[in-house]
C-alpha positions as CSV (number, residue, x, y, z in Angstrom):
1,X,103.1,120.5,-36.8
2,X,102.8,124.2,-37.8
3,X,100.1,124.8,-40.8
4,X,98.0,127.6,-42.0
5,X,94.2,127.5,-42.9
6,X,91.8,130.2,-44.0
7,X,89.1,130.7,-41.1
8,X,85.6,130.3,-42.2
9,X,83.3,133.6,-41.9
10,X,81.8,133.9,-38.4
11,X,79.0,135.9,-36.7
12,X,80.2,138.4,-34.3
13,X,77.8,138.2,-31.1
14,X,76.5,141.5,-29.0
15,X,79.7,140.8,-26.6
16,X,82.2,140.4,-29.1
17,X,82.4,136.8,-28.6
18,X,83.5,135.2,-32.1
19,X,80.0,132.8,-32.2
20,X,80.6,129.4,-33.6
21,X,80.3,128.7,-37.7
22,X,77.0,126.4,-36.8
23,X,75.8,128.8,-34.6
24,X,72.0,130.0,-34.6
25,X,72.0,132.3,-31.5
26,X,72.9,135.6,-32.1
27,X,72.0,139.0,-30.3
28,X,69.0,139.3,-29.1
29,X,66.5,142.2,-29.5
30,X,64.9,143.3,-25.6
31,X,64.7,141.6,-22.6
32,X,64.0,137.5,-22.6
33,X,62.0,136.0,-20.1
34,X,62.7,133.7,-17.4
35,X,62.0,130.2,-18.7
36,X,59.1,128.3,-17.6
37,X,59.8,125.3,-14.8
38,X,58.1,122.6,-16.7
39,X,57.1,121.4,-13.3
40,X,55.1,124.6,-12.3
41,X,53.7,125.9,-15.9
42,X,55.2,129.7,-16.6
43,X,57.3,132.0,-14.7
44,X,55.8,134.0,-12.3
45,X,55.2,137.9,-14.6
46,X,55.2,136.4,-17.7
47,X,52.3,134.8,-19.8
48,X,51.5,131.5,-21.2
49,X,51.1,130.4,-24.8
50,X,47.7,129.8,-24.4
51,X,46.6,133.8,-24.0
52,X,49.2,134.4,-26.5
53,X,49.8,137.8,-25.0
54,X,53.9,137.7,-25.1
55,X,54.2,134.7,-27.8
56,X,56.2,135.8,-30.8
57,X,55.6,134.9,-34.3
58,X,58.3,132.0,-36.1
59,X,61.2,134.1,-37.3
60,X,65.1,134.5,-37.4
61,X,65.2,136.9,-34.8
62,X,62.8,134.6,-32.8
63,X,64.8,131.4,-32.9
64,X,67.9,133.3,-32.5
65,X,66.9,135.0,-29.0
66,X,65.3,131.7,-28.0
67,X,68.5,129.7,-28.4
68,X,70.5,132.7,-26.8
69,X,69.0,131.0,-23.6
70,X,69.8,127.0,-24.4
71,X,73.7,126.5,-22.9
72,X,75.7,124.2,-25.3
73,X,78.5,122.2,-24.8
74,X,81.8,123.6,-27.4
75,X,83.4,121.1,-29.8
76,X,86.0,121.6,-32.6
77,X,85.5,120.2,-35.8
78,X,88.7,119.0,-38.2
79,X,89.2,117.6,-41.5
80,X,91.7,117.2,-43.8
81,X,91.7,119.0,-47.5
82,X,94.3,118.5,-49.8
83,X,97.2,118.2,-47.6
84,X,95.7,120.9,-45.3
85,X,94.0,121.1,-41.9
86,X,90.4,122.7,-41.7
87,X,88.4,123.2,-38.6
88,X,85.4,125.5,-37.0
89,X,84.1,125.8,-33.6
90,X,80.4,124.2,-32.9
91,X,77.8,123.8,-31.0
92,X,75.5,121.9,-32.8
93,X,77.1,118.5,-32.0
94,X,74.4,115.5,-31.0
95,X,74.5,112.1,-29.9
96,X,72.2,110.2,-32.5
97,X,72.2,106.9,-32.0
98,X,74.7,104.8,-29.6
99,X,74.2,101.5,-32.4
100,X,75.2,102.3,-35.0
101,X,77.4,104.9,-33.4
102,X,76.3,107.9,-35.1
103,X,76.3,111.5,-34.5
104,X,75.7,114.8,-35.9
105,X,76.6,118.9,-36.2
106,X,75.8,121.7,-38.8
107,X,78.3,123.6,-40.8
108,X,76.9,126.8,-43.0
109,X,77.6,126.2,-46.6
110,X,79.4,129.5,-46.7
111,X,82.2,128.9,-44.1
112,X,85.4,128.3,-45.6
113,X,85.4,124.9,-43.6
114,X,82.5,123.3,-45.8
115,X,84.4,122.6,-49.0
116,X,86.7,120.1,-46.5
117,X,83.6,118.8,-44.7
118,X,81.8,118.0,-48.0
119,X,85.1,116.4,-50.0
120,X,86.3,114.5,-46.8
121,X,85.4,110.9,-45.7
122,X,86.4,111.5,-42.2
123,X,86.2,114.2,-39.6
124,X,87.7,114.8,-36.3
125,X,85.4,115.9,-33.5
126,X,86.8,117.1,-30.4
127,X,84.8,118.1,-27.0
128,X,86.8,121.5,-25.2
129,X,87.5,122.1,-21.7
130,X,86.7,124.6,-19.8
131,X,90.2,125.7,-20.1
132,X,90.5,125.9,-23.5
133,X,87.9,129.3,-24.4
134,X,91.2,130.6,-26.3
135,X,91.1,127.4,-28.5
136,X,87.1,128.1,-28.9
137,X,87.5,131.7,-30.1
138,X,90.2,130.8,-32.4
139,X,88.6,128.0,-34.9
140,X,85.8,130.6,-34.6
141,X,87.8,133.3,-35.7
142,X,87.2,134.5,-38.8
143,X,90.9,135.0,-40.4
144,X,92.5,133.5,-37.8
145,X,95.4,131.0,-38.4
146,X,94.0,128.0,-36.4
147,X,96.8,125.8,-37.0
148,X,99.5,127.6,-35.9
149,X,101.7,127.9,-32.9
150,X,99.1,128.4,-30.8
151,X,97.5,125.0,-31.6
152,X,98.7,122.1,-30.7
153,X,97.4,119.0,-33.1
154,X,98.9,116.2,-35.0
155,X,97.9,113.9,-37.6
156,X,95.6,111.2,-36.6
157,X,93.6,108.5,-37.3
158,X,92.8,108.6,-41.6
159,X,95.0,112.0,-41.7
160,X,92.8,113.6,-39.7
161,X,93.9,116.5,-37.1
162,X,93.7,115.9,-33.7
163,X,94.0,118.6,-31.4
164,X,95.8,118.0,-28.2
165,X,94.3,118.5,-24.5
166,X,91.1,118.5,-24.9
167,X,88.0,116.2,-22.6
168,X,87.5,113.9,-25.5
169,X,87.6,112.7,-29.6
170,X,86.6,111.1,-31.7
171,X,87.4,110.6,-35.6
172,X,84.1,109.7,-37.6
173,X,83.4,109.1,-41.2
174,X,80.9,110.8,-42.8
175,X,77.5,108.9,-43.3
176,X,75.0,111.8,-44.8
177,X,75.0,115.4,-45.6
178,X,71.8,116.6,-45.3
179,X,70.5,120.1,-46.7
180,X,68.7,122.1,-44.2
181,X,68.5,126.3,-45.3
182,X,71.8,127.4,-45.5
183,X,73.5,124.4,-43.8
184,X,74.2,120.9,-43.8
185,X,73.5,118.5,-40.9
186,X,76.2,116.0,-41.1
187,X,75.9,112.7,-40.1
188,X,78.8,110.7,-39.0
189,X,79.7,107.4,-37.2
190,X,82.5,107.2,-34.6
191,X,85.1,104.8,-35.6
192,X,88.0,105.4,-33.2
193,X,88.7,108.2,-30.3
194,X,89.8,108.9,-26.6
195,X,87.0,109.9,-23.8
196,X,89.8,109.9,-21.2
197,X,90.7,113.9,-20.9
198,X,91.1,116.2,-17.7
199,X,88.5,118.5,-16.7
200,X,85.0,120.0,-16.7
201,X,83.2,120.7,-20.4
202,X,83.3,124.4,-21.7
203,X,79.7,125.8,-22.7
204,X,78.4,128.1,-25.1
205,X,75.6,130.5,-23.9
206,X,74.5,134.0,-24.3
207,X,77.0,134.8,-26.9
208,X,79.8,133.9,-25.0
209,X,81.6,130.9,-23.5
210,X,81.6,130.1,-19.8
211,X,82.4,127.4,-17.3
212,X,80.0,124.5,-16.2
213,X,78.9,126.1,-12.3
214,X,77.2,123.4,-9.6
């Protein structure tokens, strides 16, 4: 099934990267420190929070550079619109609560993607491979045609799309959209899916997306 979507606007990261719709990192200004070993207090050369003599005051460009260090795993969010498919890459996806079992992402209210997420009762959430970093770049793609020939999906569960070969999904109706800035934190409980896919997860980190290493 062959159908064309309008890509929601996406941050281009330092490497050229397309950076997920929900994404917070972007490029980061200087050199970041190695991360303290909560075992041993701070990394050797840099200093604590307590002198304050390399903390950083709360901004945008603060919590950007600081979650330019934090890997995340990649999903692909879907929902159905009016007869057509939406979707957006993120990495915002949670595990709330196993009882009821609920979990949650972010979508910016100005990706093209939010008018489905906020009219639909069920979305499609789908957990990529490390083989698939072409299907990552593409539902993160702004103009991109994400539902074409080089997607495979079909119609699932509540007319959701399902995209094919990927670790695991679920299909999840909506439980709460929450305002936080510019985004919503949605809230949805699984009601059906398939945990039964091939292969080691694909993570997001440092603007770009790489394999899980031992």
């Amino acid at each position: 099934m062959t159908m064309t979507t309008t890509a929601p606007t996406a941050h281009t990261a330092a490497d050229a990267t397309p950076a997920p719709a929900d994404a917070t990192a972007g490029p980061a200004s200087g050199d970041a420190s190695r991360p303290a070993d909560p075992a041993t207090g701070p990394a050797s050369g840099t200093t604590g929070p307590a002198s304050g003599g390399s903390a950083l005051p709360g901004s945008p460009e603060l919590l950007r550079s600081v979650f330019r260090q934090h890997a995340a795993g990649v999903a692909v969010i879907t929902a159905e619109s009016d007869g057509r498919p939406a979707g957006f890459t993120a990495t915002s996806l949670n595990s709330v609560s196993a009882d009821p079992p609920l979990l949650s992402f972010t979508i910016g209210t100005g990706s093209s993607s939010w008018p489905a997420i906020r009219d639909s009762e069920h979305v499609g959430v789908h957990i990529l491979g490390e083989h698939q970093k072409d299907t990552a770049g593409l539902f993160a793609r702004s103009g991109a045609d994400r539902f074409g020939p080089a997607t495979d999906w079909a119609a699932g569960p509540h007319g959701v799309p399902v995209l094919d070969g990927v670790l695991a999904w679920l299909v999840c109706r909506i439980v709460a959209r929450v305002p936080a800035g510019e985004h919503r934190v949605i809230i949805a409980e699984a009601v059906v899916g398939d945990p039964a896919g091939d292969g080691r997860p694909l993570l997001y980190h440092q603007g770009r997306f790489n394999a899980l290493r031992d």
